[in-house]
DSSP file (Angstrom, degrees, kcal/mol; ACC not computed):
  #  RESIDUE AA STRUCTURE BP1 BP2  ACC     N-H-->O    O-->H-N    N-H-->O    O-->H-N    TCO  KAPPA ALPHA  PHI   PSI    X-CA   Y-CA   Z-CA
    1    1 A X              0   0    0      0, 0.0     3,-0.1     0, 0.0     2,-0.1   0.000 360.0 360.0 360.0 136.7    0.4 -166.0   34.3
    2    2 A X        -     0   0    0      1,-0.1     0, 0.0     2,-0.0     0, 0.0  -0.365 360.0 -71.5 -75.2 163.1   -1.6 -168.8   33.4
    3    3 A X        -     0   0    0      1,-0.2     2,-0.5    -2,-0.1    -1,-0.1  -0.050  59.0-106.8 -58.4 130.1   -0.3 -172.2   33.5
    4    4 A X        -     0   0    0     -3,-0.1     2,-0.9     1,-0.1    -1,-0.2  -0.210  29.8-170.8 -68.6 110.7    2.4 -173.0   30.5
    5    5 A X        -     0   0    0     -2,-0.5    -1,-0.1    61,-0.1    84,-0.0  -0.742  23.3-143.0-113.9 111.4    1.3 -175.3   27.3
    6    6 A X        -     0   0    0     -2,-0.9     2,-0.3     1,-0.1    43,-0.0  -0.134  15.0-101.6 -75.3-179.6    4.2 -175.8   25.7
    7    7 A X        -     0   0    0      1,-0.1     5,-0.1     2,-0.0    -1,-0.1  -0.633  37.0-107.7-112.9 145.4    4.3 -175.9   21.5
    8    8 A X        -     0   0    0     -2,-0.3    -1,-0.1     1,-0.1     4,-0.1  -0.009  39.0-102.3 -52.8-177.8    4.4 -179.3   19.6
    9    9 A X  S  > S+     0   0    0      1,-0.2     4,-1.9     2,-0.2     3,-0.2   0.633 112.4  60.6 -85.2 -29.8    7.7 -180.0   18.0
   10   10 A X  T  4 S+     0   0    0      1,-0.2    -1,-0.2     2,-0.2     4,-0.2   0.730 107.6  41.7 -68.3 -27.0    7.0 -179.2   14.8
   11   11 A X  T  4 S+     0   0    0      2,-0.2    -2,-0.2     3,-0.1    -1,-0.2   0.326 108.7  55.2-102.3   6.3    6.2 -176.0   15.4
   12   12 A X  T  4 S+     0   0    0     -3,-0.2     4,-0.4     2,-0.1     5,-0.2   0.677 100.5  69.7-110.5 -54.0    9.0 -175.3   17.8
   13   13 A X  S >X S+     0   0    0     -4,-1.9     4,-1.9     2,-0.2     3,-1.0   0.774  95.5  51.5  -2.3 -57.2   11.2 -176.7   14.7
   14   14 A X  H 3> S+     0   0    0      1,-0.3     4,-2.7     2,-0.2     5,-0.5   0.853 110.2  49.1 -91.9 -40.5   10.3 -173.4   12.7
   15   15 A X  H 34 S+     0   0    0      2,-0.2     4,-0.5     1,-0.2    -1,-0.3   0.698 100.7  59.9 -84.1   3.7   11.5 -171.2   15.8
   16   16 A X  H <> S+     0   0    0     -3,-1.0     4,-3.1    -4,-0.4    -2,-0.2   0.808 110.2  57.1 -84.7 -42.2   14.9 -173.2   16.1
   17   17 A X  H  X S+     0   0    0     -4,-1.9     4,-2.7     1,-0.2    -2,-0.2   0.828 102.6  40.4   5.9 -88.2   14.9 -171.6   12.4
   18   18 A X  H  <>S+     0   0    0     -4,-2.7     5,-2.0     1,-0.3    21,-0.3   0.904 119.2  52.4 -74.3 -48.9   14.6 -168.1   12.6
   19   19 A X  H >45S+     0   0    0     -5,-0.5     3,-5.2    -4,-0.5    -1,-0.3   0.974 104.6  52.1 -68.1 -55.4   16.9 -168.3   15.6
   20   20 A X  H 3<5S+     0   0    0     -4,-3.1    -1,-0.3     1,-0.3    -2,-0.2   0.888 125.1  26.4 -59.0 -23.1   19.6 -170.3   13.8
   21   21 A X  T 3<5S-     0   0    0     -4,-2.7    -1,-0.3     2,-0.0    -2,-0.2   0.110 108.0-117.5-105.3  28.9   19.8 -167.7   10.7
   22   22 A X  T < 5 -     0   0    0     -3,-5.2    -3,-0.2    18,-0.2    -4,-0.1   0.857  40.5-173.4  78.8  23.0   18.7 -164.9   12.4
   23   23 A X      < -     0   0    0     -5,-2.0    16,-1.6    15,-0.1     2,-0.5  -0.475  21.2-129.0 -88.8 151.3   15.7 -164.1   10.7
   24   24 A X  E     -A   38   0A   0     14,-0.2    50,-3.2    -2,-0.1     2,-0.5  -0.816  38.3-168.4 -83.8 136.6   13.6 -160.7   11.5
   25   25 A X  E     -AB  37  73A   0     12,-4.8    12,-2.3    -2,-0.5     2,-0.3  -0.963  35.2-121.2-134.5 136.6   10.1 -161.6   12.1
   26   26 A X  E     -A   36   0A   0     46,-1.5     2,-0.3    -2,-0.5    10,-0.2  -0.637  38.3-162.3 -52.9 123.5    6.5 -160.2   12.4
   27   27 A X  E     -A   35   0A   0      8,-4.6     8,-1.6    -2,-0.3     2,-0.5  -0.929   7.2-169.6 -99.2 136.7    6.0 -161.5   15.7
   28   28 A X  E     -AC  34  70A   0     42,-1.8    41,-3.4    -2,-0.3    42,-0.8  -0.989   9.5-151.3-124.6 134.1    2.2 -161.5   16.3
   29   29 A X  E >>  -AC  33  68A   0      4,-2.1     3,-5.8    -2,-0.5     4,-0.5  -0.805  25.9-108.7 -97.1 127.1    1.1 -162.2   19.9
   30   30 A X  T 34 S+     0   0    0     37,-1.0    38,-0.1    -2,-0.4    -1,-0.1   0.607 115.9  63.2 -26.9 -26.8   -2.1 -163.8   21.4
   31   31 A X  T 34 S-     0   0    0     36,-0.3    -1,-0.3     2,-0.2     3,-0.1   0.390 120.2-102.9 -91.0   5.2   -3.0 -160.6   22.6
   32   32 A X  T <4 S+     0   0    0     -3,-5.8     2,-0.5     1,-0.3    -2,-0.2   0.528  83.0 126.7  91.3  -1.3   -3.4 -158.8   19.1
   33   33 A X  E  <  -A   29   0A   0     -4,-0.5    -4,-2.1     2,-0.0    -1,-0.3  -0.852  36.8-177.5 -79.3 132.2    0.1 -156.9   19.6
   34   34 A X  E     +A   28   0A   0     -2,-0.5     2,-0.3    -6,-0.3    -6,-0.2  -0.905   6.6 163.1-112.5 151.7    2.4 -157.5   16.5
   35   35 A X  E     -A   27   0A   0     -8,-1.6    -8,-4.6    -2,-0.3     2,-0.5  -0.976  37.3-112.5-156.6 163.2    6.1 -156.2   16.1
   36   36 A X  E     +A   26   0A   0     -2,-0.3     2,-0.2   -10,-0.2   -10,-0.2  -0.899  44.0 155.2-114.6 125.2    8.9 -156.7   14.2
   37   37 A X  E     -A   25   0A   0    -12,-2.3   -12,-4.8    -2,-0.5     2,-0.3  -0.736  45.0 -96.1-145.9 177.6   12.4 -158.4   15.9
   38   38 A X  E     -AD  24  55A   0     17,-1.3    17,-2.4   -14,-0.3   -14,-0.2  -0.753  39.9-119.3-111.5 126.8   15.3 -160.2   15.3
   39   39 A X  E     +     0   0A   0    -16,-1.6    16,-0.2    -2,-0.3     2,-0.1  -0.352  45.6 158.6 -99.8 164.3   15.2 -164.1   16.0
   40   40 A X  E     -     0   0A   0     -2,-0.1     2,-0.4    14,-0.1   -18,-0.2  -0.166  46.0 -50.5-164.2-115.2   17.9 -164.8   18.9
   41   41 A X  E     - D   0  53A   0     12,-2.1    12,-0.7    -2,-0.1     2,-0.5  -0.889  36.9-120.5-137.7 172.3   17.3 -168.1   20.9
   42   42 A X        -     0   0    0     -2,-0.4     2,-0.3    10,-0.2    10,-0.1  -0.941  26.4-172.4-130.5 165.0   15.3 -169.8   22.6
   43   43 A X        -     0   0    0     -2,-0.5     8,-1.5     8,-0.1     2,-0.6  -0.869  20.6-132.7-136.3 152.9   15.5 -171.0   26.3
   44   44 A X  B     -G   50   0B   0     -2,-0.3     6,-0.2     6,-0.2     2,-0.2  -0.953  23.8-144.3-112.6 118.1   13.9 -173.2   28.9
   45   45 A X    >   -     0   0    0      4,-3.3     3,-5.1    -2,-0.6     4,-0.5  -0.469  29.7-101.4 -86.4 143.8   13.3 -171.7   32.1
   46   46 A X  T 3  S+     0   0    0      1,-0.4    -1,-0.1    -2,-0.2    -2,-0.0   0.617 126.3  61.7 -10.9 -31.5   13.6 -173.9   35.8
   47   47 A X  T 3  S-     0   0    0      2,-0.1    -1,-0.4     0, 0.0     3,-0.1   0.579 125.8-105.7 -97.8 -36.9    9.8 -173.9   35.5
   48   48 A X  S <  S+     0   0    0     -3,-5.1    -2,-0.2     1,-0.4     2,-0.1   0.111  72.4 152.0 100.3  -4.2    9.7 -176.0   31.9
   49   49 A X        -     0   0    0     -4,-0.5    -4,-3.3    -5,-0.1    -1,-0.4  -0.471  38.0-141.1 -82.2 159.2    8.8 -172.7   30.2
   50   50 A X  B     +G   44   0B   0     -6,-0.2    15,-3.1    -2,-0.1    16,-0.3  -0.773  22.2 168.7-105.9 145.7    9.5 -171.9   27.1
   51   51 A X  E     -H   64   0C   0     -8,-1.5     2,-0.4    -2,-0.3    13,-0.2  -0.472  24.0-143.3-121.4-178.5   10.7 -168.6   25.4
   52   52 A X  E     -H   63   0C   0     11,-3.9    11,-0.9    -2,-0.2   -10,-0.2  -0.975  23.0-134.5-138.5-178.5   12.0 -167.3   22.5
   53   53 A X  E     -D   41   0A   0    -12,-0.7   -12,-2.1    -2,-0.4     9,-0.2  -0.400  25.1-177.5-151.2  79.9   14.4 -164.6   22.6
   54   54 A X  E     -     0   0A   0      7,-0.4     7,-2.4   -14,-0.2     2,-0.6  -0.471  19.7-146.0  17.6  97.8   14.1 -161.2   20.3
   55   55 A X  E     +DE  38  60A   0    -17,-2.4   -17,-1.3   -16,-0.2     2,-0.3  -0.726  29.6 168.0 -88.2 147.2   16.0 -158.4   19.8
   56   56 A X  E >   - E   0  59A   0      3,-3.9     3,-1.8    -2,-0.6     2,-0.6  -0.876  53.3 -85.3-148.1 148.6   14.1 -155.1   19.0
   57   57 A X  T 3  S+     0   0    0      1,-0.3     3,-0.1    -2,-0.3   -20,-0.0   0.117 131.4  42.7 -18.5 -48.2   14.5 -151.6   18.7
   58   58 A X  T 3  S-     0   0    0     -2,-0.6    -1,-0.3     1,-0.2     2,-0.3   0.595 124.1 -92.6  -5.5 -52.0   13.9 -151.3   22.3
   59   59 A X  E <   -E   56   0A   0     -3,-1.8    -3,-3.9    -5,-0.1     2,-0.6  -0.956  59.0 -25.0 133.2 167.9   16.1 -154.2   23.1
   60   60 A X  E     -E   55   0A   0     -2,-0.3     2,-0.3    -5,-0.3    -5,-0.2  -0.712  62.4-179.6-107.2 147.6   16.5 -157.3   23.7
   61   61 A X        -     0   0    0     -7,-2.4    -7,-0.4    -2,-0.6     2,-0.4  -0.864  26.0-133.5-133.5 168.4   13.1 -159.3   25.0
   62   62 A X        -     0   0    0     -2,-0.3     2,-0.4    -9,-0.2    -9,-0.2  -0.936  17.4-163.7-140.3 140.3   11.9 -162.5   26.0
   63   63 A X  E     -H   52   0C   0    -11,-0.9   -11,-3.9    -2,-0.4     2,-0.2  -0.923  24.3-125.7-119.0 137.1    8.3 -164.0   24.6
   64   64 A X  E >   -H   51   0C   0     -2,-0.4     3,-1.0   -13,-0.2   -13,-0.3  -0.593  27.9-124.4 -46.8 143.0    6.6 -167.0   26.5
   65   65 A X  G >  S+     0   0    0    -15,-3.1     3,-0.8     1,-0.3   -14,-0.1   0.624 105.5  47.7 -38.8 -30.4    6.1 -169.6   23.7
   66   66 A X  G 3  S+     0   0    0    -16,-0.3    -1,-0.3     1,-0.2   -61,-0.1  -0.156  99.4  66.8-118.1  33.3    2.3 -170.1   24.1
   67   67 A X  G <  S+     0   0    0     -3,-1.0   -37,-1.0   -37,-0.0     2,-0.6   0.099  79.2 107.0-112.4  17.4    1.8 -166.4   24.1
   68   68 A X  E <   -C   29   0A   0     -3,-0.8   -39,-0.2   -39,-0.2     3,-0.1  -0.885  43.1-177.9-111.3 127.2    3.1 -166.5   20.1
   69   69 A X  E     -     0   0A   0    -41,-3.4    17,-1.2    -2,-0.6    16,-1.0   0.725  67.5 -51.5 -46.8 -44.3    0.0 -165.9   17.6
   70   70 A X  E     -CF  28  84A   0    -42,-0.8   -42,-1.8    14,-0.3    -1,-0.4  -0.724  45.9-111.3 151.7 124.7    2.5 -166.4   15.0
   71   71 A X        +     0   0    0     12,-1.8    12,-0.4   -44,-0.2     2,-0.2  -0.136  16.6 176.8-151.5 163.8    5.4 -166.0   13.3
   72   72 A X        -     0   0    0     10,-0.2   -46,-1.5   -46,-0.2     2,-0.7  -0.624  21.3-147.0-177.8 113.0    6.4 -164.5    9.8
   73   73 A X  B     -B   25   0A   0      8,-1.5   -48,-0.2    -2,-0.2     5,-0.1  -0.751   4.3-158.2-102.7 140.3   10.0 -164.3    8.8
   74   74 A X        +     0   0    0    -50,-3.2    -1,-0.1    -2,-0.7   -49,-0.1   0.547  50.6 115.0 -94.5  -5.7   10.6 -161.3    6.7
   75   75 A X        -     0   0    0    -51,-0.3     3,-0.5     1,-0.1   -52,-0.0  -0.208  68.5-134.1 -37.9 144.5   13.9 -162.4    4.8
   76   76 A X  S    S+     0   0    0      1,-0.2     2,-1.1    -2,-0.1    -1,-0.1   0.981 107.8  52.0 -80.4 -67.5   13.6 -162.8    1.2
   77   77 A X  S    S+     0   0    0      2,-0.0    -1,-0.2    -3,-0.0    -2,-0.1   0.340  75.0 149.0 -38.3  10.5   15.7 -166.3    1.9
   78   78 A X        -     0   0    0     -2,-1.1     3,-0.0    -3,-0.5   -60,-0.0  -0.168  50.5-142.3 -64.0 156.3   13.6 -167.4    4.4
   79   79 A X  S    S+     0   0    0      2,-0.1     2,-0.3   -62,-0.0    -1,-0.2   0.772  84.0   1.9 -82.5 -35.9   13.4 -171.4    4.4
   80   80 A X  S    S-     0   0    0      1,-0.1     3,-0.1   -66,-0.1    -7,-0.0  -0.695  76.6-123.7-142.7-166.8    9.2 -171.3    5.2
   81   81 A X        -     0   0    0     -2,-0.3    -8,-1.5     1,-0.3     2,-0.4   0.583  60.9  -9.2-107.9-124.0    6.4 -168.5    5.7
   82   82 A X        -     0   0    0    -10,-0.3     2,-0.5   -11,-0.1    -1,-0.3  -0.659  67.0-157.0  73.2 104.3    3.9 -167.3    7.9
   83   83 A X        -     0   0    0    -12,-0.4   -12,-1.8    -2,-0.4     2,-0.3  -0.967   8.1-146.5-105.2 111.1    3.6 -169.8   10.8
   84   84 A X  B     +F   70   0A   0     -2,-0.5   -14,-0.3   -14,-0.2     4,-0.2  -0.721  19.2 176.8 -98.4 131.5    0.7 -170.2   12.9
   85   85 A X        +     0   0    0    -16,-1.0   -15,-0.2    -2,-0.3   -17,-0.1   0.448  69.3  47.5-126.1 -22.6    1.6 -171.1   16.2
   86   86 A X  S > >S+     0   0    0    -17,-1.2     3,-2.7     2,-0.1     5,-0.9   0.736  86.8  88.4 -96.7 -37.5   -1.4 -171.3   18.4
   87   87 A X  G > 5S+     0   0    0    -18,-0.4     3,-2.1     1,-0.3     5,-0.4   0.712  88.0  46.8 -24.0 -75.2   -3.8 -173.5   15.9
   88   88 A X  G 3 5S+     0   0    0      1,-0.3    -1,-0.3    -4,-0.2    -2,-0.1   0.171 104.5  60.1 -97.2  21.2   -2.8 -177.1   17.0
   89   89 A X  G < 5S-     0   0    0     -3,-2.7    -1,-0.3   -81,-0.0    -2,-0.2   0.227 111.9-119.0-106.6   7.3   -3.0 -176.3   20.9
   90   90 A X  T < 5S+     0   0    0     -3,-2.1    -3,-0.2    -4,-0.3    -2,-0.1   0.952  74.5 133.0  82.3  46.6   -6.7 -175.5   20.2
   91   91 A X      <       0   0    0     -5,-0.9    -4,-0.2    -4,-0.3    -1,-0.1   0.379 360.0 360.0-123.5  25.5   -6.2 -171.3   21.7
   92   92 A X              0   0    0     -5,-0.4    -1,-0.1    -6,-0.2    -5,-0.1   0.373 360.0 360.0 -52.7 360.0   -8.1 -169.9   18.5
């Protein structure tokens, strides 16, 4: 794996979000995979990475932080929108 660049605060903000209610979200991933999961927690690993933590049909799974595209919560309550996640660390 390459070396971890973790996400400003503002944008880390939006994924203490989805976790604390639970939202389901398009998760879209740097690598062009999108799915849809269940917002969980997030975690810091020994290492200083960061994750988020997802349940989905599958299971439950764990996403580096700086491998999310992007975010989209698909509750009708949702508090925000479509969050783009990679944009202010310059990986577009």
């Amino acid at each position: 794996m390459s070396e971890y660049q973790p996400l400003n605060c503002d944008q880390h903000d939006f994924l203490e979000i989805a976790c604390m209610h639970r939202y389901r979200l398009q998760v879209e991933l740097m690598d062009g995979t999108s799915f849809v999961a269940k917002a969980l927690d997030t975690r810091t690993a020994p290492s200083k990475e960061e994750f988020l933590t997802l349940e989905t049909d599958e299971g439950r799974q764990e996403v580096r932080l700086d491998r999310l595209l992007a975010i989209t919560p698909l509750d009708q309550d949702a508090s925000f929108g479509r969050v783009v996640l990679a944009e202010d660390n310059g990986r577009l």
